[in-house]
DRENDOGU-504766 format. One line per 2 residues: number of its first residue (from 1); for each residue x, y, z of C-alpha. Coordinates in steps of 0.02 Angstrom, whole numbers, plus 50000, padded with zeros to 5 digits. Each point is the difference from the previous one (the first is absolute). Layout:
NUM> X,Y,Z | ...
// end
This chain:
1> 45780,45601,48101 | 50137,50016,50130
3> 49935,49890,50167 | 49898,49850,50042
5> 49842,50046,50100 | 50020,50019,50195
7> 50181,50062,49954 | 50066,50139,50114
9> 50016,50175,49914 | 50042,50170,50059
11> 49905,50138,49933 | 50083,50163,49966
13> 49922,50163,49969 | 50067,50137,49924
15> 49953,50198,50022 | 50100,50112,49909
17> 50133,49874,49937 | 50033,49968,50191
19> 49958,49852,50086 | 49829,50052,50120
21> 49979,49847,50086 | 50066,49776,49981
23> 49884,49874,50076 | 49991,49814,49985
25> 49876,49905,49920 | 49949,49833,49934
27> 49972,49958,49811 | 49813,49951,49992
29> 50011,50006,49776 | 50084,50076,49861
31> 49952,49948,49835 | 50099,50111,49906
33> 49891,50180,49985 | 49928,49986,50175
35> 50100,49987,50172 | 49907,49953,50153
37> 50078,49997,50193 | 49937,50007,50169
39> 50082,50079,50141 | 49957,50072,50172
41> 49976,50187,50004 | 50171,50078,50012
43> 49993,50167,50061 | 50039,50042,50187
45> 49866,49979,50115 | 49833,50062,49954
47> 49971,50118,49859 | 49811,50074,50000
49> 49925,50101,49839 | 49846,50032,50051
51> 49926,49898,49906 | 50087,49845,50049
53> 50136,49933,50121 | 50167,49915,49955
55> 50031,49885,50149 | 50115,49880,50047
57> 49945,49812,49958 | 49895,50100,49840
59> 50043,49850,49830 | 50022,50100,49862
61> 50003,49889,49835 | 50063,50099,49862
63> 49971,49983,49803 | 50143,50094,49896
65> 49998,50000,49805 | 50139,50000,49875
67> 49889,50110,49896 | 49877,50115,50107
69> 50050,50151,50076 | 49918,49936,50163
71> 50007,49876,50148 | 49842,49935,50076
73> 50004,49958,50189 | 49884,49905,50087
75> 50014,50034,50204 | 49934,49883,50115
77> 50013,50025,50210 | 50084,49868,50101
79> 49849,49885,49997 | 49947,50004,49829
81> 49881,50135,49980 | 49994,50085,49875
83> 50068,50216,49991 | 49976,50047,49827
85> 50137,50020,49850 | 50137,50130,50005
87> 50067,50031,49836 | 50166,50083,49928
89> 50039,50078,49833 | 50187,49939,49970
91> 50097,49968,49853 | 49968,49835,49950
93> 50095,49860,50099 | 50157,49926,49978
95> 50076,49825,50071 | 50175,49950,50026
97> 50096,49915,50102 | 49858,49949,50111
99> 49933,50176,50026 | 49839,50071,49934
101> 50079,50207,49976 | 49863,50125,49953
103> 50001,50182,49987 | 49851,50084,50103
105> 49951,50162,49898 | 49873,50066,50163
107> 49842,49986,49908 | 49896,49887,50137
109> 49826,49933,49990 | 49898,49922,50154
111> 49839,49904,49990 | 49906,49957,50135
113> 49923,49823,50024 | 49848,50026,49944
115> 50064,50120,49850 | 49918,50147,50060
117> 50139,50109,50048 | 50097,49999,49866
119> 50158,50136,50042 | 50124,50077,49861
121> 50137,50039,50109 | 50186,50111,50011
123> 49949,50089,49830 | 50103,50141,50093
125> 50136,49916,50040 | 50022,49945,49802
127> 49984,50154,49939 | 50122,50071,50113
129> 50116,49831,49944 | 50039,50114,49844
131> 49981,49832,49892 | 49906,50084,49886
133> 50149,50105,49946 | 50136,49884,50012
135> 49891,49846,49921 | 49852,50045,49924
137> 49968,49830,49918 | 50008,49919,50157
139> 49918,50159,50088 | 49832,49969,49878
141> 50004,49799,50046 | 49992,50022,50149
143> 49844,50097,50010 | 49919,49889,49867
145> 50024,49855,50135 | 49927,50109,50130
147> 49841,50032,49895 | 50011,49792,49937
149> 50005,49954,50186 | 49849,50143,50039
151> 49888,49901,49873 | 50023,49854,50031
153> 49981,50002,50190 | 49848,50109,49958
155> 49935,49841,49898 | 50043,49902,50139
157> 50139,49914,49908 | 50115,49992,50131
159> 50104,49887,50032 | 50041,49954,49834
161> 50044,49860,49902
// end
């Protein structure tokens, strides 16, 4: 474990070996294989997919693990309500020097509220990533998390413990 609770942390993700976006958040646990944080949505201004909006104010508390191939994230609006879970295929997560640092390898997953929209997203975008060439291993992971995270949300197992 590398920070008390309510500890500040930045979160780093990785695309491609380059750094994609750093945000701040605050430590909520980490008890050794599972990293949770919460942080205010990060992006600029309002993102909308369709199938949900990214807004300013949105609380987005994050669970990483040391050894998934996944992040679950709960979002939450402003006042509490809440979105659904938006949920990245990444490398598992490293943390040093007070910095959570995960790779995101584009596989997405969304589930609605009430779990019955349940989207498998960017499959396009990884396989045009070429990962499967230059890291199969890691290339075959990654869509065995996307098909872990697919039945489990369809069991309703989301968020997870």
């Amino acid at each position: 474990m590398s920070a008390s609770p309510a500890a500040g942390m930045t979160v780093v993700l990785l695309k491609a070996g380059r750094t994609k976006i750093r945000y701040p958040a605050a430590l909520l646990s980490d008890d050794g294989t599972r990293v949770s944080v919460r942080a205010e949505w990060a992006g600029a201004g309002v993102r909308d997919f369709g199938f949900v909006r990214f807004e300013p104010g949105d609380v987005f508390t994050e669970h990483y693990w040391r050894d998934r191939w996944y992040a679950v994230k709960e979002v939450r609006t402003a006042a509490g309500q809440l979105k659904g879970w938006y949920c990245d295929v990444t490398r598992p997560v490293e943390v040093r020097d007070g910095e959570l640092v995960v790779e995101d390898l584009d596989l997405d997953l969304w589930v609605s509220v009430d779990g019955s929209e349940i989207l498998r997203l960017d499959e396009d975008e990884f396989e045009a990533s070429g990962l499967a060439g230059r890291d199969p291993v890691a290339a075959r992971q990654a869509v065995q998390a996307l098909d872990e995270l697919e039945l489990l949300a369809g069991r309703g197992q989301l968020p997870l413990a």
